[in-house]
Structure formats: C-alpha cells, structure tokens
N, C-alpha and C positions, 0 to 999 in steps of 0.2 A: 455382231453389233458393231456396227462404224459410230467413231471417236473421233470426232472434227474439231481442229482447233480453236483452242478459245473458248471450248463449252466447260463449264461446270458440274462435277459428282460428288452426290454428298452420301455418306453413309446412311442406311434404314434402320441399324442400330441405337438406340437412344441414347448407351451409355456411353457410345464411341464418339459418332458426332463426325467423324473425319471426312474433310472436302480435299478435293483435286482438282486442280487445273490443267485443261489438259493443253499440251505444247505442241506436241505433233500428232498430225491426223492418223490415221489408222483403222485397223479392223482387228474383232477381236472373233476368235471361235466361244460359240453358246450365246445366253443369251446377254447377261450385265455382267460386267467387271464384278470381282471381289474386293472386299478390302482386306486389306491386312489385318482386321480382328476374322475374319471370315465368315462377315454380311454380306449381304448384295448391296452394290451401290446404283444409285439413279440421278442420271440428268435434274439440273436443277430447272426448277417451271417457269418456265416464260408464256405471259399470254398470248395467243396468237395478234395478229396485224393482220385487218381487212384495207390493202390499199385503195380498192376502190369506193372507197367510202372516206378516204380522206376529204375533200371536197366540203365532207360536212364540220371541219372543224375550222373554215375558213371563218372569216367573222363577216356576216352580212353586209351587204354596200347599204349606205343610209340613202335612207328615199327622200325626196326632196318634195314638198308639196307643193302645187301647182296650181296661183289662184284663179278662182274665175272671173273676177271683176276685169273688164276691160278699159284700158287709161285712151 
C-alpha cells in the first residue's frame, strides 16, 4: 500500500476513532496500515474531479437581444 503525503487515515474501529496524517511518502508491505488499537485503517474519501467537465461550472455569457426594427 503507498502512503503519499498529505493523505489522511482514519481508524474502522468505532470506539477508537483515531486519524493520521501522513508526513512522508512511502510504501507499506500488505494491504492497510494498522492502528495502534489493531484495526485496519483507511484513507479518508474524497470525491473524484472530472476536469474536463470543468467548463460547465462557468457562468453563461449573457445574450444580448437583437431588435429587428430598422432606424
């Protein structure tokens, strides 16, 4: 399991509750970190990001109407 700086683990234990941050990157042998009560702990959830879909949270350009009477 790689442990990348800056991520968050929270224990699966309900009574424990204990989070980490983690400081330096790494890699661990198996599969999730332990905690010190001896749960497994997990990354905390972030939603993914569709960049290319940003686009749609621009705000529309305003339309301008165009009369047809001629001066």
């Amino acid at each position: 399991m790689v442990m990348k700086s800056g991520e968050r683990w929270h224990c699966m234990n309900p009574a424990c509750l204990c989070a980490v941050l983690v400081e330096t990157s790494g890699e661990l042998e198996g599969s999730h970190p332990r905690c010190p009560c001896g749960s497994i702990m997990k990354k905390e959830y972030s939603p993914p990001v569709f960049r290319y879909l940003e686009f749609l949270h621009e705000p529309e350009p305003a339309v301008t109407a165009q009369s047809d009477r001629e001066d």
